[in-house]
C-alpha positions as CSV (number, residue, x, y, z in Angstrom):
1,X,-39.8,35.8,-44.1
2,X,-40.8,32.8,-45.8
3,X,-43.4,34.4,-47.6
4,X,-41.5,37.1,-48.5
5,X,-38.8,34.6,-50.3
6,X,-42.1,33.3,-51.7
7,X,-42.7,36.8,-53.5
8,X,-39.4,36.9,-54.6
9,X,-39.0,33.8,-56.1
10,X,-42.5,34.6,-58.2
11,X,-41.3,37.7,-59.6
12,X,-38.1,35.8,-60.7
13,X,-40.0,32.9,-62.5
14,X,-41.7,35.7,-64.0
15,X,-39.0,37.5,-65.2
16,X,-37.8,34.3,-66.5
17,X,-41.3,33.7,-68.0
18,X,-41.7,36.9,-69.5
19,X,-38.3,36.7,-71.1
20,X,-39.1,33.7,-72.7
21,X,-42.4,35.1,-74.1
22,X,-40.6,38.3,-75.8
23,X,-38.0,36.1,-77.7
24,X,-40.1,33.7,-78.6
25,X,-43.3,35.3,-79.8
26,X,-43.3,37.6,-83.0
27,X,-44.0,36.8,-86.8
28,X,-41.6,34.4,-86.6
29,X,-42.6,32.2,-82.9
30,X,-39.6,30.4,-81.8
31,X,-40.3,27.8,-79.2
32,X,-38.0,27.4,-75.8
33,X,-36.1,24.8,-77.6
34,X,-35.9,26.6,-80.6
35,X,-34.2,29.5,-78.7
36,X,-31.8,27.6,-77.0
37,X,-31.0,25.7,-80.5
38,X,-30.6,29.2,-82.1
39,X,-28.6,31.0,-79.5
40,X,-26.2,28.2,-79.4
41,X,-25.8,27.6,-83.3
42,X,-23.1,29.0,-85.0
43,X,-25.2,29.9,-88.3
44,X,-24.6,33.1,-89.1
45,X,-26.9,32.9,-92.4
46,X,-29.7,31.8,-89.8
47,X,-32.6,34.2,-89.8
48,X,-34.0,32.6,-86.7
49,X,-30.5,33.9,-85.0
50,X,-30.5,37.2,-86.8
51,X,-33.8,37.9,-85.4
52,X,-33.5,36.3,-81.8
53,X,-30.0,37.6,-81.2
54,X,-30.2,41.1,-82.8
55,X,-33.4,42.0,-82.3
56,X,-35.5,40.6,-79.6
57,X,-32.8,39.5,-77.3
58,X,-31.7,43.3,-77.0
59,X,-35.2,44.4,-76.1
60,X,-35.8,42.0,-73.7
61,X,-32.0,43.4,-72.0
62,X,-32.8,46.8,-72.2
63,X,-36.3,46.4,-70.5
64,X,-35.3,44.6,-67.8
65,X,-32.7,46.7,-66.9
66,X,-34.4,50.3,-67.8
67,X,-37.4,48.4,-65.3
68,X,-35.0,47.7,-62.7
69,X,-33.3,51.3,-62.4
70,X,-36.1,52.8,-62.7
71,X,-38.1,50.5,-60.0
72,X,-35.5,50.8,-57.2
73,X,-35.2,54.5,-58.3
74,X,-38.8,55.0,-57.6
75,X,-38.8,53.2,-53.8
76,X,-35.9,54.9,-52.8
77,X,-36.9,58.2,-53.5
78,X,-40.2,57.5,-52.1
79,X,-38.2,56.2,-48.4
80,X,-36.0,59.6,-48.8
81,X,-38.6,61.9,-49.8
82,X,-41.5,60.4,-47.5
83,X,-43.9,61.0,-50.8
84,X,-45.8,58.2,-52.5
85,X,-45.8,60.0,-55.8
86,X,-42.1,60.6,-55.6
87,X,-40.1,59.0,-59.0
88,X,-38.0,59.6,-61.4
89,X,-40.5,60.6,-63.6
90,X,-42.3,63.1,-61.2
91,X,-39.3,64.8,-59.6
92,X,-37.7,65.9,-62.9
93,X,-34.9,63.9,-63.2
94,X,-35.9,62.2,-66.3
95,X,-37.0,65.3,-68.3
96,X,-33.5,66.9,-67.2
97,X,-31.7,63.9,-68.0
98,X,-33.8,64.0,-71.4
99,X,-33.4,68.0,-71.9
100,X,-29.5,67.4,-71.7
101,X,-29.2,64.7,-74.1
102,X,-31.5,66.3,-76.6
103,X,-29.2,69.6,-76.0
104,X,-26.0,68.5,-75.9
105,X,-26.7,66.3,-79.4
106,X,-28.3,69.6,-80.9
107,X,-26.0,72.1,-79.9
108,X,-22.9,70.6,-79.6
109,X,-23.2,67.6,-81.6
110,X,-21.8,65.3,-78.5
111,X,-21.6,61.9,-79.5
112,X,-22.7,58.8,-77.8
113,X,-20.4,58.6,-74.9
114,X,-20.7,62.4,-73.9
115,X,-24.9,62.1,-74.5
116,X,-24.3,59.5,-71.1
117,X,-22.6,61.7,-69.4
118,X,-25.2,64.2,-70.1
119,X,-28.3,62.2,-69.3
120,X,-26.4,62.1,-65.5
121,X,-25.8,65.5,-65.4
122,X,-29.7,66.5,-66.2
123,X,-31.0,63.9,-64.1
124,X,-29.1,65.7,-61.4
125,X,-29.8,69.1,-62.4
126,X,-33.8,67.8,-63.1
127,X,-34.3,66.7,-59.5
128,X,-31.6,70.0,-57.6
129,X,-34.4,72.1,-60.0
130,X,-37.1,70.2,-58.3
131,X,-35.7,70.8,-54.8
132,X,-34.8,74.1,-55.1
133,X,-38.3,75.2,-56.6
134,X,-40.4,73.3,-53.7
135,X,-38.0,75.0,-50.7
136,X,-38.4,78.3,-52.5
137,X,-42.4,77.8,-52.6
138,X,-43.1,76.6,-49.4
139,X,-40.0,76.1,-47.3
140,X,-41.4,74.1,-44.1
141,X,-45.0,74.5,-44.6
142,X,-45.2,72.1,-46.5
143,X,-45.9,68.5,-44.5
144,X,-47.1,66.2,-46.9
145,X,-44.3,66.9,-49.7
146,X,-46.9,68.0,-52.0
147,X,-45.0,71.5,-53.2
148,X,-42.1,68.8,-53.9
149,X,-44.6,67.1,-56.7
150,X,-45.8,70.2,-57.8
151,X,-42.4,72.1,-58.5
152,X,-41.4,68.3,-60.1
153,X,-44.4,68.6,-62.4
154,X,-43.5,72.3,-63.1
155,X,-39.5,71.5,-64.3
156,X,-40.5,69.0,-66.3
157,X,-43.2,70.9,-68.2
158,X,-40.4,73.8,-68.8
159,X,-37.7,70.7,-69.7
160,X,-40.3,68.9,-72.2
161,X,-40.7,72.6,-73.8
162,X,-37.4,73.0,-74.0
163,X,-36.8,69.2,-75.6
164,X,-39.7,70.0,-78.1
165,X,-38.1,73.7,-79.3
166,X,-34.1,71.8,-79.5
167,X,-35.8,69.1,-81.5
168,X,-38.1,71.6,-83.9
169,X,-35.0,73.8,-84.6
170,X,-33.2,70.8,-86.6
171,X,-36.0,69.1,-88.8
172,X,-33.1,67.1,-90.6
173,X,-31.9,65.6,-87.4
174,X,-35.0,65.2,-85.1
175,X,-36.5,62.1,-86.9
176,X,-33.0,60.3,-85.4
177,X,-34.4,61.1,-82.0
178,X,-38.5,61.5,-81.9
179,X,-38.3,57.6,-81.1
180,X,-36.0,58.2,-78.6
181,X,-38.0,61.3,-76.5
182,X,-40.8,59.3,-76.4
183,X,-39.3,56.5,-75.0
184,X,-38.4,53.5,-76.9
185,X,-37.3,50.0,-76.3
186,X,-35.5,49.4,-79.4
187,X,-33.0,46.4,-80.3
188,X,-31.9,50.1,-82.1
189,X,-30.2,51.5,-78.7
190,X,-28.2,48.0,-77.9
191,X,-24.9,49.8,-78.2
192,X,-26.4,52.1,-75.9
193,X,-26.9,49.7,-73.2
194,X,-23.5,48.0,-73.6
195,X,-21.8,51.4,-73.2
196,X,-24.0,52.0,-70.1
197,X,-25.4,49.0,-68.4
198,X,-21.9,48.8,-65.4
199,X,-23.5,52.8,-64.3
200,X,-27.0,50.7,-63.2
201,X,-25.2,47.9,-62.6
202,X,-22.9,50.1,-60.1
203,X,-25.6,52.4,-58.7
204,X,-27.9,49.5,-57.5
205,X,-25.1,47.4,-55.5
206,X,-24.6,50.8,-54.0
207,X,-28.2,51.0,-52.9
208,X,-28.1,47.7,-52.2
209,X,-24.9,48.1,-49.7
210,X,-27.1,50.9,-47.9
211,X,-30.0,48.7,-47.8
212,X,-29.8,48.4,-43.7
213,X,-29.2,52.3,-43.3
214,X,-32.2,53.3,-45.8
215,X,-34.5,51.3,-43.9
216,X,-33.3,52.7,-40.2
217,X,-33.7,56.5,-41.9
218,X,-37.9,55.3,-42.5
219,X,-38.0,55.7,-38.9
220,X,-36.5,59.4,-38.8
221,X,-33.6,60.8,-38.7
222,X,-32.8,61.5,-34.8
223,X,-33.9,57.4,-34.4
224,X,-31.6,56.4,-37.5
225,X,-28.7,59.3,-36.0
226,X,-28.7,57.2,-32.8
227,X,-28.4,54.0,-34.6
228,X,-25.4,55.2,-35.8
229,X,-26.3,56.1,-39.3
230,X,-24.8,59.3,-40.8
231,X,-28.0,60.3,-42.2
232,X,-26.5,62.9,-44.6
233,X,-24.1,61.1,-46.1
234,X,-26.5,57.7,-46.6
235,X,-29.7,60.3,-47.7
236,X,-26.7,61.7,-50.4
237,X,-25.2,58.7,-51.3
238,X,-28.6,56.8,-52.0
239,X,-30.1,60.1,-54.0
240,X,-26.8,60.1,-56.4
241,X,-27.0,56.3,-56.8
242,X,-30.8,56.5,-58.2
243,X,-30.0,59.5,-60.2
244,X,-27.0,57.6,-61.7
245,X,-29.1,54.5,-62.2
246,X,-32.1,56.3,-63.7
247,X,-29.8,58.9,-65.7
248,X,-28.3,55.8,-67.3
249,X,-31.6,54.3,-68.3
250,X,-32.5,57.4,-70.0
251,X,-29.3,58.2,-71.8
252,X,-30.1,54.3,-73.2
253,X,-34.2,54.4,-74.7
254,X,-35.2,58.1,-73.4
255,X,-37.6,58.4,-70.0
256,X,-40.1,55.6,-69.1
257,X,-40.7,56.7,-65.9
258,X,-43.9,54.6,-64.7
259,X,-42.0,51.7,-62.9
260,X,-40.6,54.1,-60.5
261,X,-44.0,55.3,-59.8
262,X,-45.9,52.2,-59.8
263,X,-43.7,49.4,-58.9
264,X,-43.4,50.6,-55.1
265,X,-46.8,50.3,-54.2
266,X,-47.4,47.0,-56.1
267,X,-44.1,45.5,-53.9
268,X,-44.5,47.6,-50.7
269,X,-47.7,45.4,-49.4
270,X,-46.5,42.0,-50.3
271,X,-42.6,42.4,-48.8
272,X,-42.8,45.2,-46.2
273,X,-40.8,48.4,-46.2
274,X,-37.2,46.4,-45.8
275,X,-35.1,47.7,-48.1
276,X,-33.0,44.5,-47.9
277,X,-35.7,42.5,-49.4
278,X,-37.6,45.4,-51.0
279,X,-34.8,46.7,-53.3
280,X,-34.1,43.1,-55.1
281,X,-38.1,42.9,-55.1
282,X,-38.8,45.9,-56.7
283,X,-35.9,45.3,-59.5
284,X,-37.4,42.2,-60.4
285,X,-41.2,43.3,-60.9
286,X,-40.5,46.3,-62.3
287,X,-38.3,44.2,-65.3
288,X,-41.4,42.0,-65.2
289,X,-43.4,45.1,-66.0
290,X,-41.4,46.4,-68.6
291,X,-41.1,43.0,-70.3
292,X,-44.9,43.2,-70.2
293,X,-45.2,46.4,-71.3
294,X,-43.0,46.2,-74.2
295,X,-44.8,43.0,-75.6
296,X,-48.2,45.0,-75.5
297,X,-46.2,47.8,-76.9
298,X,-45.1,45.5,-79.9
299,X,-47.8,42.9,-80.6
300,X,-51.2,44.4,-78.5
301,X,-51.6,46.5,-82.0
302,X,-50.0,44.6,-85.0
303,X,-49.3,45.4,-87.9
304,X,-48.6,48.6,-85.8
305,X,-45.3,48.6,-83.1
306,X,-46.1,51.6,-80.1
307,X,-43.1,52.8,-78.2
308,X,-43.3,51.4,-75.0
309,X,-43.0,54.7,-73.5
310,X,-46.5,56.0,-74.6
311,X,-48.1,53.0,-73.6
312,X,-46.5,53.1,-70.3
313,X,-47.3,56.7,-69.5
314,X,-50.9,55.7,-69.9
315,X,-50.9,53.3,-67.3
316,X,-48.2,55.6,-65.6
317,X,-51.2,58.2,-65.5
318,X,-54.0,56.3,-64.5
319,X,-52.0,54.8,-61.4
320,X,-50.9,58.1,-60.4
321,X,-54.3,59.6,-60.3
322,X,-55.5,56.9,-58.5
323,X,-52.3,57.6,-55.6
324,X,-53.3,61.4,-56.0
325,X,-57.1,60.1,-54.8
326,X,-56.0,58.1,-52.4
327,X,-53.0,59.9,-50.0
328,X,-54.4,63.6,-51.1
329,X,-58.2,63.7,-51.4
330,X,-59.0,61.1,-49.0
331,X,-60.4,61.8,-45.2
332,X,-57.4,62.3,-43.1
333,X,-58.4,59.4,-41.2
334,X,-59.0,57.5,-43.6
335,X,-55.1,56.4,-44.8
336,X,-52.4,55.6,-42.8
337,X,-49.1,57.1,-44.3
């Protein structure tokens, strides 16, 4: 246990750290008392504060809390769905969730507010999709969950068609969202995050709450059952609360989906499969690894800025080829799942 409180206390220096590194390095380099000075000057001429406060300090918000969602997201599906490739990003939720924005701003010219409420509904429509491709495909023959991946590749391929036609049928408009698709931590979408943060916010003390109950249903569901967990409602309750955490980080910078992929195999080894310590574990490296990624994103290749979204699905891909090799094309022997 102690070690474990070791591990987290790590990844919460290094948030800390991290944090510290995105504010203060840029063209302008601020040190740690120069961003304390700034934040607590009332200068409002100051371009030290313009810049700290209205442009890095935003970032560094929406990262850590698009890496959080999408982090827990990723280890809870991966307990409920018994895959190791399960995410947000690989189930469809995140292309539904992005599908529904991109529609609902196209078609029916929804404004901010109503484009949240339509990244929840595709994220929820993305991953029923999902499931009800994979049960049509292989029903119960099926054991290691790989029809699941496969139908989750297959709706997001139609949903990022559909995205692509939506956004080449309005050339006037789709510059105001190309940014946005790709996925894009942006001091741009900070009204987005303060319309949308308390959703997260909500969603993970939910899955926090049914931290006990989530870990009992890893053992099965007859052993959970006679534990006394209603295995129904807990598996329900914890799939809506990721899709309402993950829908929410979309509706904020678009889908950057490799946390929830990654992050659960980095934090699995080092804390166990607990989902009392694993949940607040997972939160905390996956916002390290955003923060990370969205400095590499920004200063890896100055002058020019990435969107942290196609830098992350690079790494995003390479990890999940290296899962595919390991729990798919290996020996059967030779993992233990």
């Amino acid at each position: 246990m102690t070690l474990r409180l070791l591990y987290l206390a790590g990844a919460a220096v290094g948030l800390v750290v991290l944090s510290a590194i995105n504010l203060g390095y840029g063209l302008t380099t601020l040190s740690p008392a120069d961003i304390v000075r700034t934040v607590f000057q009332a200068d409002a001429s100051s371009f030290e504060q313009a810049i700290l406060l209205h442009q890095r300090l935003p970032r560094v918000l929406i990262a850590v809390y698009v890496g959080a969602t999408t982090a827990v997201g990723g280890v809870v599906l991966q307990g409920l769905v018994r895959n190791p490739l399960a995410a947000p990003s690989t189930l469809g939720i995140n292309a539904g969730a992005t599908v529904f924005v991109i529609a609902g701003a196209f078609l029916f010219d929804l404004g901010m507010s109503a484009q949240g409420v339509a990244a929840l509904a595709g994220a929820f429509a993305g991953f029923a999709a999902c499931f009800l491709v994979a049960r049509l495909a292989a029903r119960d023959r099926d054991p290691r969950g790989l029809a699941l991946i496969l139908s989750g590749a297959l709706v997001s391929m139609l949903c990022v068609g559909l995205t692509n036609a939506l956004l080449l049928s309005d050339p006037t408009r789709r510059n105001d969202y190309l940014g946005w698709v790709s996925g894009n931590i942006n001091h741009a979408y900070a009204d987005r995050l303060y319309a949308f943060w308390w959703i997260g916010a909500i969603a993970l003390a939910v899955l926090m709450w049914l931290a006990r109950p989530l870990t009992l249903l890893l053992f099965g569901a007859e052993k959970a059952a006679s534990a006394g967990v209603d295995v129904r409602a807990v598996s329900r309750l914890g799939l809506a609360a990721t899709m309402f955490a993950t829908g929410s980080s979309v509706a904020i910078c678009g889908p950057i989906g490799f946390a929830g992929l990654v992050v659960p195999h980095i934090v699995r080894p080092l804390v166990g499969s607990n989902f009392v310590t694993l949940l607040p574990a997972a939160a905390l490296v996956g916002a390290d690894l955003c923060l990370a990624a969205d400095f590499a994103a920004r200063e890896a290749f100055r002058p020019y800025v990435l969107h942290t979204g196609l830098f992350t699905d690079l790494i995003g891909g390479l990890f999940f080829v290296a899962i595919v090799k390991r729990f798919y094309l290996a020996s059967p022997g030779a993992v233990q799942r």
